[in-house]
C-alpha positions in Angstrom: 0.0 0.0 0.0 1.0 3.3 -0.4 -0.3 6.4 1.3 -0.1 9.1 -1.5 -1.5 12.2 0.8 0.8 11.7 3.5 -2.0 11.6 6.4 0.0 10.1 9.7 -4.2 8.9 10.1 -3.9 6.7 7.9 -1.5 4.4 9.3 -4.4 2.8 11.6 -6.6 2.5 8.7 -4.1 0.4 6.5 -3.2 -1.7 10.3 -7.0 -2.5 10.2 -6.8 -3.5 6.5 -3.8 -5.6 6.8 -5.3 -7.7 10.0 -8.7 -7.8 8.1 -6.7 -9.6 4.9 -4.8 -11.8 7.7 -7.9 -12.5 9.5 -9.3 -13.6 6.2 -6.9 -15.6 4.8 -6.4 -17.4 8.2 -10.6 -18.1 8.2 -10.5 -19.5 4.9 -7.2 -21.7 5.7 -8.5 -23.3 9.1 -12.8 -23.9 7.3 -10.3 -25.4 4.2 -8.5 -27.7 6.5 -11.0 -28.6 8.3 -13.6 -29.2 6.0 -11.3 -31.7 3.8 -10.9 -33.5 7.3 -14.3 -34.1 7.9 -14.6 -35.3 4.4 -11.9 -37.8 4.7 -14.4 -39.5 6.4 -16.6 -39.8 3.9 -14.0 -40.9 1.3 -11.9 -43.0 2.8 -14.4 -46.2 4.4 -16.2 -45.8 1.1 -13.1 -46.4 -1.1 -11.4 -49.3 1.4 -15.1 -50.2 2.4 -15.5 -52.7 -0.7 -11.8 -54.5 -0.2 -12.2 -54.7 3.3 -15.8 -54.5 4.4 -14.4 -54.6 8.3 -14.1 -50.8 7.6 -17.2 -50.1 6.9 -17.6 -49.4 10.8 -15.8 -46.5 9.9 -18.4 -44.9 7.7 -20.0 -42.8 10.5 -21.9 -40.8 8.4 -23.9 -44.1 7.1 -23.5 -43.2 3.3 -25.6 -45.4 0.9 -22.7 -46.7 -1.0 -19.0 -46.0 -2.2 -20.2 -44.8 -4.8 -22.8 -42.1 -3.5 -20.2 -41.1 -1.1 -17.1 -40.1 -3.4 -19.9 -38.5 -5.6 -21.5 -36.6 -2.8 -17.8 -35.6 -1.2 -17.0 -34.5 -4.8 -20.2 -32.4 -5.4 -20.1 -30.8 -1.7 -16.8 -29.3 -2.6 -17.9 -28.2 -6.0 -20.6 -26.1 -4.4 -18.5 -24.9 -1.0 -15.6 -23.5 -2.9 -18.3 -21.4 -4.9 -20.1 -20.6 -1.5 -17.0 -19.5 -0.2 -16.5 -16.9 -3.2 -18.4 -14.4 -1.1 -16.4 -14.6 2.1 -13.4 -14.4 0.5 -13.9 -11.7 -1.5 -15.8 -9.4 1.6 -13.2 -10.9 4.3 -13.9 -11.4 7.5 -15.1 -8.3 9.5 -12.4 -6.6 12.2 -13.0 -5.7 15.6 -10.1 -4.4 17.7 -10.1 -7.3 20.8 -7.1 -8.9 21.8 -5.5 -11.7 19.0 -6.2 -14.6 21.9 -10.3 -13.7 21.9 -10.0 -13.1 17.8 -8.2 -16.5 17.6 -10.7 -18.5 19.8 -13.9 -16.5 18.0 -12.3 -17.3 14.4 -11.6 -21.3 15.4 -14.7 -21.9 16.8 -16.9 -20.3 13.6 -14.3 -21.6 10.9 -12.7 -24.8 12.3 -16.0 -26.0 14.1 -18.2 -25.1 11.1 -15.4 -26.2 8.8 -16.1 -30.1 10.4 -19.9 -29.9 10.6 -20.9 -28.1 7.7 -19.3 -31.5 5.4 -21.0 -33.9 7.5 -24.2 -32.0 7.0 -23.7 -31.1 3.2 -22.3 -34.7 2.2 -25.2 -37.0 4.4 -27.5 -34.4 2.8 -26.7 -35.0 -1.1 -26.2 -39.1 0.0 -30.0 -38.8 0.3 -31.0 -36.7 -2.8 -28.7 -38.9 -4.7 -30.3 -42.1 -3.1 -33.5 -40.8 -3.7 -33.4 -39.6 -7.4 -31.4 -43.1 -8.4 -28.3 -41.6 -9.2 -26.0 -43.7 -7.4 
């Protein structure tokens, strides 16, 4: 950045910019991680699940078959990369709190959400894909 009318003012502006782009980046890092986490779990017993059906116990998200849940994990991140679109492009909104209180508020909204949201998304297109035949 670069502060062409030389207003000392501005500094605090361009701070709050800078940990808004931080803050943002960070959100969309820990939702990303997270959310291929809690899909890993709806890949991985459906593609060991027909080799060895002992893990099958480890489809805790009951998914029809191997095949409905790599296409449901597949078109879950289609449309959450485009949902994300928004976020990214707004960032996430600044308050001035200490980093320990922004940390804890940004984990629990983007790393807790980032693990549910999947297991919501993915069990939810398992059914429509159950129910319209498609898998």
């Amino acid at each position: 950045m670069v502060d062409l009318d030389s207003n000392p003012t501005k500094l605090i502006e361009i701070v709050e910019i800078g940990k808004q782009l931080l803050m943002t980046r960070g959100a969309l890092t820990t939702f990303s991680i997270a959310n291929d986490v809690a899909k890993y779990f709806a890949i991985i017993p459906a593609m060991f699940s027909v080799a060895f059906p002992v893990l099958n116990a480890l489809n805790v998200m009951h998914l029809a078959t191997p095949e409905s849940a790599i296409l449901s994990a597949v078109i879950f991140n289609a449309l959450i990369i485009v949902a994300l679109i928004p976020l990214a492009l707004k960032g996430v909104k600044y308050e001035p709190k200490a980093a320990e209180a922004l940390l804890r508020q940004n984990l629990l909204i983007y790393g807790v959400g980032g693990v549910l949201v999947p297991f919501i998304g993915i069990k939810a297109i398992d059914m429509c894909l159950v129910a319209l035949h498609l898998s």
